[in-house]
Phi, psi and omega in degrees: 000126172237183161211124166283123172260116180259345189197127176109022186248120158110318199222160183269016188215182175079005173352055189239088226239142189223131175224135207275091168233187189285034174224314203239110190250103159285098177243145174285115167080171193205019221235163203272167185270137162251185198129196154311189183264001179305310198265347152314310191289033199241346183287318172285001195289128157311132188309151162287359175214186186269077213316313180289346188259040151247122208284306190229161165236104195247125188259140183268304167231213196227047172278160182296327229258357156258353181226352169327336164243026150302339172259354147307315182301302207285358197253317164324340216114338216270124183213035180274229181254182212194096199242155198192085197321156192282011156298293165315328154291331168258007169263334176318292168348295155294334200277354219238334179272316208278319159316323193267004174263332174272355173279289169342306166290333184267337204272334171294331200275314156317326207077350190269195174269151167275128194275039149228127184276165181291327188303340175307341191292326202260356206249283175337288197308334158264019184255350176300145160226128197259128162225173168281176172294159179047032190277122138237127196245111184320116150292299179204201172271020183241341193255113169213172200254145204200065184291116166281169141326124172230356181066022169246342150198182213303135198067020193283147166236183162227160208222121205265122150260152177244109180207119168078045177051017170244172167234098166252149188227142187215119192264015177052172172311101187281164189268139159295180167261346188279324173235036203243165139337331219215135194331179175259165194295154160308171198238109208235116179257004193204178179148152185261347202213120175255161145232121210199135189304100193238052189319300162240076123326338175199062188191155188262115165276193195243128173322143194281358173299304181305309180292346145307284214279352158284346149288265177014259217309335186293299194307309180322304196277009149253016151277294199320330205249342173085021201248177167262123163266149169287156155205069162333122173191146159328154159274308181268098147116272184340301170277007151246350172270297179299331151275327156343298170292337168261348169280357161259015163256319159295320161311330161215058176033056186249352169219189204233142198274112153213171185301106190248105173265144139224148196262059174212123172305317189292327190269354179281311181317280179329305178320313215282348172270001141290338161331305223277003213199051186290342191277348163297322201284171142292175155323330190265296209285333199279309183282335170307329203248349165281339174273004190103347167297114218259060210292356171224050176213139175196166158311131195083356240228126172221147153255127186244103155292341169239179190313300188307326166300354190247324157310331201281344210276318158306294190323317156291130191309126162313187338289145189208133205259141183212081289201086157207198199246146027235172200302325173230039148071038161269011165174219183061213177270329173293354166285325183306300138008278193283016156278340182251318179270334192292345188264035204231134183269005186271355237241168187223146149219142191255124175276135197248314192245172209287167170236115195269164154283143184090359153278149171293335175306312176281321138349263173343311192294307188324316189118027172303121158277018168173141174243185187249165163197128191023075173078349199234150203255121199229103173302141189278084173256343208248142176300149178270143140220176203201121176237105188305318191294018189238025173283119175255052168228110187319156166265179174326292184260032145267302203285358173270304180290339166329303182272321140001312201265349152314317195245356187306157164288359181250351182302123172304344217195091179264133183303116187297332201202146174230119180271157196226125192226176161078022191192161167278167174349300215274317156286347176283305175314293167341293200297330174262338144313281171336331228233312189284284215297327172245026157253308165087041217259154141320106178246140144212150187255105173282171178247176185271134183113331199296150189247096151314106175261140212232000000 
């Protein structure tokens, strides 16, 4: 048996891992590299395997960077099946039509073709099959399947294979403990083989107490200054864990009601398929919502859906909130936000989300005094701020306890080898040091293209 890492090695985005045994070839996630245009430019590269000799695909969530060159595959040959909670299946959907209306727009802009029509999309999407959580489900008779809870955004799974008398567990994006909606990853106690995440791999985020009261200070301190704050942020899982948290700063007046948008069509979308899927939450989220607390509805609180509704949003007076995509402002409506607002020193924008490298978003975090955004060259004047804990990605000591529960005295199964994936150098490295020296686990941090014999 072996497994390849095509993607999600060495780096946090391109998620693509194939793994090979004699009856079957499987792959886990399908997603794009996101980034500079260096590391952009990896989308267009031909698979490294053959798309039609691929059995299965098992999606952990629906963020692009696990599932974004799925409609590459399927045009490439790929025409098995496509298993996935159903959550994770009505967020594709959306997530996979609104990219491909943004591939569409740049290949025009180019001049070239696009490699996909829209209609693939609705084609892809019945190639999905939804299963539960704790399901195990025959690929055939030597292959069978297991999605866990993994707690990073609503249907994220971690996902237990069985093949060829081995056990690999690939844990996908795990959910922090600190803020989220959503239940904590499952407790997966045994496995011969992990592939496992290391985003902050080598950083602590801030307790979800804390990270209230450091919005509080941010909002305060741009109504005191009278300005507009920004809030670069996802559409999926990121922009409902901040309302979540305003509708319960607002609701007890810990901040002061002022006009709070959010400007991203997609995330407005997105919301309404967490509506759909109350049986997800935690417990605290579950009984808010079971009491009638209505948790993506408050006093200020608008969507603005259409192009003109998102223009109007000037037209309104600071001090004001502005919530939109993309998260780490390598495109949408918040570069436009940020062309009006960044250079005026009363306005502030506080980043929330992960930053790849060779985003305008990482820039900006580093301490850029001025950036290029549509052509045009934007002096830095408005205060930065930065909140880790509003990471719907575990730190260093969930992922430490994660794996952890591998080695407990009652775990059936200590994991021969941990592949540490999913992360840049310097946290994968952390994480796996750390893994070594108070685990006493086998590590390696693989590169991309490497071929593993299992």
């Amino acid at each position: 048996m072996k497994l390849h890492f095509y993607g999600g090695a060495g780096m946090v985005t391109g998620a693509n891992y194939l793994l090979e045994t004699n009856k079957s070839k499987i792959l886990v996630d399908c997603g794009l590299f996101q980034g500079g245009q260096k590391i952009e430019k990896k989308n267009e590269e031909p698979f490294p395997y053959s798309p039609e000799e691929i059995d299965f695909v098992l999606i952990t969530h629906a963020h692009l960077d696990h599932i974004g060159r799925l409609p590459k595959l399927v045009t490439n040959g790929f025409n098995g099946e496509i298993l996935s909670t159903g959550p994770t299946r009505d967020f594709a959907h959306l997530l996979l039509e609104d990219s491909q209306k943004l591939l569409r727009e740049k290949a025009k802009r180019a001049g070239t073709i696009p490699l996909v029509e829209e209609e693939y999309i609705d084609k892809i999407i019945k190639m999905f099959r939804p299963i539960e959580y704790d399901e195990s489900i025959k690929l055939n008779d030597k292959i069978s399947v297991c999605f866990r809870e993994a707690g990073h955004v609503l249907g994220s799974a971690s996902i237990e294979v069985m093949a060829d008398g081995k056990k690999l567990v690939f844990s996908g994006d795990l959910g922090s403990s600190k803020i989220s909606t959503l239940r904590e990853p499952a407790v997966i106690k045994d496995a011969d083989y992990v592939i496992m995440e290391s985003t902050y791999g080598d950083r602590v985020h801030e307790e979800e107490q804390e990270c209230k009261d450091m919005i509080e200070d941010v909002v305060e301190d741009a109504v005191l200054r009278g300005g507009t704050l920004m809030i670069p942020s996802f559409a999926l899982e990121r922009t409902q864990q901040l309302l979540y948290h305003f509708n319960e700063l607002v609701e007890n007046k810990r901040i002061p009601q002022i006009p709070i948008f959010v400007d991203s069509p997609l995330a407005i979308k997105l919301t309404e398929v967490y509506k759909q899927y109350p049986n997800y939450y935690n417990k605290k989220t579950s009984l808010l919502v079971k009491s009638g607390d209505d948790i993506f509805k408050f006093p200020g609180l608008k969507f603005t859906l259409s192009t003109q509704e998102s223009k109007e949003i000037n037209n309104v007076a600071s001090p004001k909130i502005i919530i939109a995509g993309a998260g780490m402002s390598q495109g949408g409506r918040i570069i436009h936000h940020e062309v009006r607002y960044l250079s005026d020193p009363k306005n502030t924008l506080l980043i929330v989300t992960y930053q790849a490298k060779g985003t305008l978003g990482r820039k900006i975090l580093e301490g850029a005094t001025e950036v290029e955004i549509l052509d045009k060259i934007i002096p830095i004047k408005a205060k930065i701020e930065h909140i880790n804990g509003y990471s719907s990605h575990a730190d260093q000591k969930d992922l430490i306890n994660w794996i952890s529960n591998m080695i407990k005295p009652d775990s059936l199964k200590r994991p021969k080898k941990v592949f540490v994936c999913h992360g840049e150098e310097e946290p994968a490295d952390a994480l796996a040091q750390h893994i070594k020296d108070h685990l006493g686990l086998s590590v390696q941090t693989p590169k991309i293209g490497e071929i593993i014999e299992l």
